[in-house]
C-alpha positions as CSV (number, residue, x, y, z in Angstrom):
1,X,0.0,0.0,0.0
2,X,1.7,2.9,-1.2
3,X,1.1,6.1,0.9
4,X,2.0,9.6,2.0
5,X,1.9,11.1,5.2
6,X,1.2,14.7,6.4
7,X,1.8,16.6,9.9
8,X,0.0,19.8,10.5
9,X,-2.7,18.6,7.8
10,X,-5.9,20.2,9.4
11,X,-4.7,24.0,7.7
12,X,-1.8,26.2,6.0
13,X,1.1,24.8,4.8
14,X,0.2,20.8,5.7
15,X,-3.2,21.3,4.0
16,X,-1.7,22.5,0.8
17,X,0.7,20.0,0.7
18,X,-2.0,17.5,1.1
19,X,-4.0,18.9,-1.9
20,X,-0.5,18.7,-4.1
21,X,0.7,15.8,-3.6
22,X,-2.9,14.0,-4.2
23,X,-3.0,15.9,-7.9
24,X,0.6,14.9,-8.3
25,X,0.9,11.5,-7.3
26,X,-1.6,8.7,-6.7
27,X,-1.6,6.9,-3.3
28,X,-3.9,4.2,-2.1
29,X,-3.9,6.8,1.2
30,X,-2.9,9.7,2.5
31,X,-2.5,9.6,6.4
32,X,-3.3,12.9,7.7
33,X,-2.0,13.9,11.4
34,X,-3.3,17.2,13.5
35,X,-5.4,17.5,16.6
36,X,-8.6,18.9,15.0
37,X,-10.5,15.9,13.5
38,X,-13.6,18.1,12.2
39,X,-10.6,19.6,9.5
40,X,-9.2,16.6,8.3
41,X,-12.2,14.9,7.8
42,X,-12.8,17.7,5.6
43,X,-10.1,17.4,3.3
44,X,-12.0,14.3,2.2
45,X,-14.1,15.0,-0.6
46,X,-11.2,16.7,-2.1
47,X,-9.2,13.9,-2.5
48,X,-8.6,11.3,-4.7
49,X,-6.7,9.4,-2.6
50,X,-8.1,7.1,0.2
51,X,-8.0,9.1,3.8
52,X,-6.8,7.9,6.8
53,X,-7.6,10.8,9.9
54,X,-5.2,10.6,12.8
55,X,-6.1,12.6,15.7
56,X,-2.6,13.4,17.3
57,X,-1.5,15.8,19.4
58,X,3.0,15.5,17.8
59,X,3.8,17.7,21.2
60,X,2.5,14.4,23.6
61,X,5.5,11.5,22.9
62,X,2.2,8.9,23.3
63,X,1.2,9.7,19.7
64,X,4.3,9.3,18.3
65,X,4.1,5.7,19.7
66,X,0.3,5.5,18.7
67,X,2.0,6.6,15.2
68,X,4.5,3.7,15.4
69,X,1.6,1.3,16.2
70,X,-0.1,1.9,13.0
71,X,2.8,1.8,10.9
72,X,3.5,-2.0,12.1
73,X,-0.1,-2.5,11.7
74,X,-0.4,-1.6,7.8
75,X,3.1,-2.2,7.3
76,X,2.9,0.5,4.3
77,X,5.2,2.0,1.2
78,X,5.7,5.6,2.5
79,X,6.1,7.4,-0.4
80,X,6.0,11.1,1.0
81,X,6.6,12.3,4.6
82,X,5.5,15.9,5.3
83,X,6.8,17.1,8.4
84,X,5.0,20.4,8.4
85,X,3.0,20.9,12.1
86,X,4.8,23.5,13.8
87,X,4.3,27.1,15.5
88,X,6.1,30.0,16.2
89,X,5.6,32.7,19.0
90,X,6.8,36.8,18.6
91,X,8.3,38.4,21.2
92,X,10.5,38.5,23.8
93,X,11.6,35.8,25.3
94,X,11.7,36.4,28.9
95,X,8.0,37.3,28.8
96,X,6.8,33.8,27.0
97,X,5.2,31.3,28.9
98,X,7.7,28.6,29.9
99,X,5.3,25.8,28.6
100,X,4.9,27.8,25.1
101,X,8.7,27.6,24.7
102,X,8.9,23.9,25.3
103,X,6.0,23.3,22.9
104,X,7.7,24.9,20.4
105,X,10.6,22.7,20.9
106,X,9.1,19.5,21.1
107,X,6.9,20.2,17.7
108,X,9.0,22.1,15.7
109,X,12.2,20.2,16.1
110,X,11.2,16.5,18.6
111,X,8.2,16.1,16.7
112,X,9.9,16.5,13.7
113,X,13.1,14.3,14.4
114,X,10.3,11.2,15.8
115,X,8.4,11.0,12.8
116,X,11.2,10.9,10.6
117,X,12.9,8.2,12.9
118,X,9.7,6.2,13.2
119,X,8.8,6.5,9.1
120,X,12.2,5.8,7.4
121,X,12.1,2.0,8.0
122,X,9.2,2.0,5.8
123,X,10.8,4.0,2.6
124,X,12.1,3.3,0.0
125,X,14.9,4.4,-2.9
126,X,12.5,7.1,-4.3
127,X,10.9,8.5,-1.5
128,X,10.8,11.7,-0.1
129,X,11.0,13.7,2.7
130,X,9.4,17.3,2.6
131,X,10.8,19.5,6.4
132,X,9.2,22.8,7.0
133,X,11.5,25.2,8.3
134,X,11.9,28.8,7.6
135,X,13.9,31.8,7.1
136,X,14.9,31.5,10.4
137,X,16.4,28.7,9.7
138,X,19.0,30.4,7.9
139,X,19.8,33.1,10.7
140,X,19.3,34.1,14.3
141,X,16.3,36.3,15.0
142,X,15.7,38.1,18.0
143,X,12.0,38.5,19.8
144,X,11.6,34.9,17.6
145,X,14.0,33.8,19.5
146,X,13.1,29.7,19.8
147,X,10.7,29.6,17.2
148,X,13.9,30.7,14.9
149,X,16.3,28.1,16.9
150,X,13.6,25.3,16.5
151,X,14.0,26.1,12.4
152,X,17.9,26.0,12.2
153,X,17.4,22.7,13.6
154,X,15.4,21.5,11.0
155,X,17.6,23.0,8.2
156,X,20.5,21.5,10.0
157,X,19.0,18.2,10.7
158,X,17.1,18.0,7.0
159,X,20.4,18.8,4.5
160,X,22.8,16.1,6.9
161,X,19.5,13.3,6.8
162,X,20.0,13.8,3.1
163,X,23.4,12.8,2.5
164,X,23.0,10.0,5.0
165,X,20.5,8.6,3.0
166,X,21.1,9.5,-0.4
167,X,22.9,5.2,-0.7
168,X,19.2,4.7,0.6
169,X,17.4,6.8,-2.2
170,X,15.4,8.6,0.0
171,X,15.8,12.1,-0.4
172,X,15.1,15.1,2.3
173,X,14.7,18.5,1.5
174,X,14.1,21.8,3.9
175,X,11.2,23.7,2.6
176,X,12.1,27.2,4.2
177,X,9.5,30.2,3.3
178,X,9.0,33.1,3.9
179,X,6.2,35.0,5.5
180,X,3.0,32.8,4.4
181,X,-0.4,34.1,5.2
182,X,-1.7,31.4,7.0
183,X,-2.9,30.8,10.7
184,X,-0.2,30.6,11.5
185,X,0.1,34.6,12.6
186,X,-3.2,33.6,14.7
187,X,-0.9,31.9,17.4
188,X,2.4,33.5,16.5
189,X,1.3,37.0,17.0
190,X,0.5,38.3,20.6
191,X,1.7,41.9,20.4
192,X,3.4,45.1,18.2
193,X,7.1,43.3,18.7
194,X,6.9,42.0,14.9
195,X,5.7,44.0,12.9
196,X,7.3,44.9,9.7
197,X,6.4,41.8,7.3
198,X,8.2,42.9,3.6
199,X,6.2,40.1,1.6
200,X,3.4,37.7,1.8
201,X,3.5,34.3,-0.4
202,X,0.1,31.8,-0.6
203,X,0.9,28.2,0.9
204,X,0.4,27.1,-2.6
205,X,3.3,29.2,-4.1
206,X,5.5,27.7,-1.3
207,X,3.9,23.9,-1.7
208,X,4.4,24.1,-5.9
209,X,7.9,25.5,-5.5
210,X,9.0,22.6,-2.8
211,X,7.5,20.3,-5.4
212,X,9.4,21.6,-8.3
213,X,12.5,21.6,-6.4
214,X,12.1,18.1,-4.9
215,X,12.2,17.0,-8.6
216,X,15.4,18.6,-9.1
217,X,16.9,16.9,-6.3
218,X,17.8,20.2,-4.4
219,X,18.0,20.2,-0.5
220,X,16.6,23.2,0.4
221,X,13.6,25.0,-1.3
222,X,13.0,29.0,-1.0
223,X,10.9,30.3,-2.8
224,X,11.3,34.1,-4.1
225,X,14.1,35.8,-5.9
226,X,14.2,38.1,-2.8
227,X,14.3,35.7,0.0
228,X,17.0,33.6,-2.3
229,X,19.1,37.1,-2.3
230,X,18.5,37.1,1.8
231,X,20.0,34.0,2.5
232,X,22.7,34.4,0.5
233,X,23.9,37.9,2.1
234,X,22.9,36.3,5.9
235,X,25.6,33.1,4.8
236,X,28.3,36.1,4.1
237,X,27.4,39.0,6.9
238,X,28.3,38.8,10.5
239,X,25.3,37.4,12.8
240,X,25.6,41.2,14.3
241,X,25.0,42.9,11.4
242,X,22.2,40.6,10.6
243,X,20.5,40.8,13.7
244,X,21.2,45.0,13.8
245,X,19.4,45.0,10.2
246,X,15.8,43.0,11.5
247,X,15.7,44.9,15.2
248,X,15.8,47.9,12.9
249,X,13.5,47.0,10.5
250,X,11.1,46.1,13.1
251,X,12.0,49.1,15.0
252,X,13.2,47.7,17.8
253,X,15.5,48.4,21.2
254,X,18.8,46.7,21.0
């Protein structure tokens, strides 16, 4: 049974991946993993694809166990793993709740690293592994202070998987965006800390670049002439000047 398998599938960024790989690929089912049933049940008429709705909560180690367990159940071909459930919290961090910070953590980087661990002994040569991480990922960022630490981990963690498993012929790639209107800025934004966004992209420009560049066999997607410019100056500048250049852009004390 041949099969692809989305985090974070109930909106944004998991949602559209969902839609693309369905029109791109056909799979007997597409496992779908977030907390709010009512949405991923609604992704169903949508689909070709057969739908399989699991209700986890990725920041509770149970469900990555319960995850496990239905692996060795269906024994499957996973074709596609979508790491994309994550969040991010602005502002400074000595005012953030402790147990936001450690959520953050444990979805945006445990989470991740346990359903890749748990998944890979069921791919393989020609599967894929799609890791959302960010802009962050390629810099530090004050007053995003985890949520940007959480995405270097996935950059990190995505471009070494790749090379460790390119004998395998399973390839991972870091899909790292830019700002994406999503609701994502539901939970992420609390205050006036961050506020000077330069560009919006849709999920789906993100989703249909990641796709064209996971053909191309390219580790790490971005999407935007702009945002490809950023990360190139951020690889060459001192962290200083890099971090000087946001807090001013989002006029802030330093």
């Amino acid at each position: 049974m041949k099969i692809a398998v989305i985090t974070g599938a109930s909106s944004g960024m998991g949602r559209e991946f969902v839609y693309a790989l369905d029109r791109q690929q056909k799979f007997d089912e597409i496992w779908v993993i977030a907390r709010r049933v009512e949405r991923l049940e609604a992704l169903r008429p949508r689909l070709r694809a057969g739908l399989r709705v699991m209700a986890l909560d990725l920041q509770q180690r149970e469900s990555i166990l319960q995850y496990q367990h239905a692996l060795e159940q269906a024994k499957p071909d996973v074709a596609v793993l979508v790491n994309a459930a994550g969040f991010g919290v602005f502002g400074a961090f000595r005012e953030m709740p402790l147990q936001d910070v450690m959520n953050m953590v444990d979805l945006n980087a445990r989470a991740l690293t346990a359903m890749t661990h748990a998944t890979l002994p069921y791919m393989k040569g020609g599967s894929q592994i799609y890791n959302l991480g960010s802009m962050s990922s390629f810099q530090p960022v004050p007053y995003m202070t985890v949520y940007g630490a959480s995405k270097a981990f996935v950059l990190s963690f995505s471009c070494a998987m790749n090379v460790e498993l390119k004998k395998q012929g399973v390839h991972v790639m870091a899909v790292c965006p830019g700002w994406i209107k999503t609701e994502f800025f539901d939970r992420a934004v609390r205050d006036n800390t961050v506020s000077y966004y330069n560009r919006y992209y849709t999920a789906r420009q993100v989703v249909d670049q990641a796709l064209e560049d996971m053909a191309k066999g390219k580790d790490v997607s971005v999407l935007g002439a702009p945002e490809r410019r950023q990360v190139f100056l951020v690889k060459h500048l001192p962290h200083k000047m890099v971090m000087d250049t946001w807090c001013r852009q989002q006029k802030l004390d330093h």
